[in-house]
MDAnalysis code that builds the backbone (N, CA, C; Angstrom):
import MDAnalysis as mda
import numpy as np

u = mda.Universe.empty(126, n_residues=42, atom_resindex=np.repeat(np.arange(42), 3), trajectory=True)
u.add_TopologyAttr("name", ["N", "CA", "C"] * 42)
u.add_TopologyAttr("resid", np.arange(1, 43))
u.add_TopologyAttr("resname", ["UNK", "UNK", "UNK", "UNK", "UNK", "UNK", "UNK", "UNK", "UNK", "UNK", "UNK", "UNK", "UNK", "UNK", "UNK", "UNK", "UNK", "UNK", "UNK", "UNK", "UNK", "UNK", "UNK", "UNK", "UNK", "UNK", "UNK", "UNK", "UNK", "UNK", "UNK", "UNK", "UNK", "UNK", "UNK", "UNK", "UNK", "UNK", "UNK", "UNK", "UNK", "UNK"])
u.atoms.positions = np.array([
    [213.772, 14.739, 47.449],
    [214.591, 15.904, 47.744],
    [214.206, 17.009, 46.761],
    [214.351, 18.265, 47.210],
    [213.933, 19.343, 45.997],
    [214.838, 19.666, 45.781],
    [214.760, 20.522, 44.646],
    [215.580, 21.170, 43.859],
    [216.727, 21.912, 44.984],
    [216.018, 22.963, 45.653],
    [216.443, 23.723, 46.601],
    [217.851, 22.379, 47.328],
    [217.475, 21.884, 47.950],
    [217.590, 20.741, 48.808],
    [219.248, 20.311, 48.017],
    [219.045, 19.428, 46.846],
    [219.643, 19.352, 46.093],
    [221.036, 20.226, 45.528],
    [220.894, 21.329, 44.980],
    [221.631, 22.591, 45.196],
    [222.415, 22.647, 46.348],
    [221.994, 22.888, 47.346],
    [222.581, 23.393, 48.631],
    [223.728, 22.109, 48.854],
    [223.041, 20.363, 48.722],
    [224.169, 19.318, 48.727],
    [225.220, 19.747, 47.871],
    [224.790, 19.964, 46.916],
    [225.719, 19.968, 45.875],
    [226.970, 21.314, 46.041],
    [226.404, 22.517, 46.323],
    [227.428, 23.321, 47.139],
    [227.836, 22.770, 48.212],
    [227.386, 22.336, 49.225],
    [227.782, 21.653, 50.570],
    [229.397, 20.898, 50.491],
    [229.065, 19.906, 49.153],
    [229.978, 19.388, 48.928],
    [231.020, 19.783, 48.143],
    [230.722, 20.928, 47.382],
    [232.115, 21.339, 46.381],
    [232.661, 21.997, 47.823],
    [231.741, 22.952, 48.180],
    [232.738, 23.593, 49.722],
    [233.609, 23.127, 50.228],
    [233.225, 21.523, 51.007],
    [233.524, 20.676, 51.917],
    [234.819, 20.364, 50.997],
    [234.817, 20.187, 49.707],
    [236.148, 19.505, 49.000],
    [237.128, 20.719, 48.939],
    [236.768, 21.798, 48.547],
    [237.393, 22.890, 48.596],
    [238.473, 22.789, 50.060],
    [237.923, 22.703, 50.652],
    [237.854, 22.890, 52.557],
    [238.973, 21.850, 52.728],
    [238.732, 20.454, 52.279],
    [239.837, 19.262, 52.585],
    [241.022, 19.719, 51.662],
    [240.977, 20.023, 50.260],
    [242.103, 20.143, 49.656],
    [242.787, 20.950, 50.123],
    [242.278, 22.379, 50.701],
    [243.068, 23.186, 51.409],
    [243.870, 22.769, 52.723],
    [242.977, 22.074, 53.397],
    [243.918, 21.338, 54.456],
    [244.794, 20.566, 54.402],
    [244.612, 19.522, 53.124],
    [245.686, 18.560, 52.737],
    [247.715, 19.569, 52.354],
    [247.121, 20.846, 51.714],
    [248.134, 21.221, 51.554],
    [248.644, 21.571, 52.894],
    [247.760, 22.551, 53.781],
    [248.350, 22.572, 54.892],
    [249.307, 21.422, 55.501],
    [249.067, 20.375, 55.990],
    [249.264, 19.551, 56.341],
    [250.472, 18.968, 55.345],
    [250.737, 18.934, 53.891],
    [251.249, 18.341, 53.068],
    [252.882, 19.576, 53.929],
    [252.569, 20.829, 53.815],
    [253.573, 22.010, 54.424],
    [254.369, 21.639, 55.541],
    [253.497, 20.451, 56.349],
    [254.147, 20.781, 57.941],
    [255.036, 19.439, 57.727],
    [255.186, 18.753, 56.638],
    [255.780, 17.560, 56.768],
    [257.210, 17.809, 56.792],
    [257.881, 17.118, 57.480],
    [259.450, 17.898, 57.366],
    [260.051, 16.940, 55.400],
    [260.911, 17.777, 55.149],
    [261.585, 17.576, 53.598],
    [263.067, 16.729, 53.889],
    [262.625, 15.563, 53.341],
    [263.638, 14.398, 53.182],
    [264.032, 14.161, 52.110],
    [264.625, 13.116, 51.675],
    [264.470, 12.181, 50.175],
    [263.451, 11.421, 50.189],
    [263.053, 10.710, 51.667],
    [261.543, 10.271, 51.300],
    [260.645, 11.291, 50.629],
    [260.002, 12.070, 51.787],
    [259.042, 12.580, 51.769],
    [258.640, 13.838, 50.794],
    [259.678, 14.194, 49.907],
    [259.777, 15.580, 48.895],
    [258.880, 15.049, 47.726],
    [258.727, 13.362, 47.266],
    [258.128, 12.985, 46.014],
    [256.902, 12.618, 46.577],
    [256.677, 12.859, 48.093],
    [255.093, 12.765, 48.604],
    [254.409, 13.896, 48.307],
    [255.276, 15.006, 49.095],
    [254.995, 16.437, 48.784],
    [254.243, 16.802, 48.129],
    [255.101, 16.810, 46.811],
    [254.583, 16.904, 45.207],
    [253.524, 17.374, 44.903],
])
């Protein structure tokens, strides 16, 4: 793999994590707020 090659994974993947954590919150938002689910929240 080159350098180039390499790089681009390596952004690919901070992106891609960027990308899920943002969705997790989304998703963490739509959960309705219980006594369960508020210390999931979190």
């Amino acid at each position: 793999m080159s350098n180039n090659q390499t790089n681009s994974s390596k952004y690919n993947l901070e992106e891609r994590t960027a990308k899920f954590g943002e969705n997790i919150i989304k998703f963490a938002k739509k959960i309705p707020k219980n006594n369960i689910t508020i210390p999931l929240r979190n």
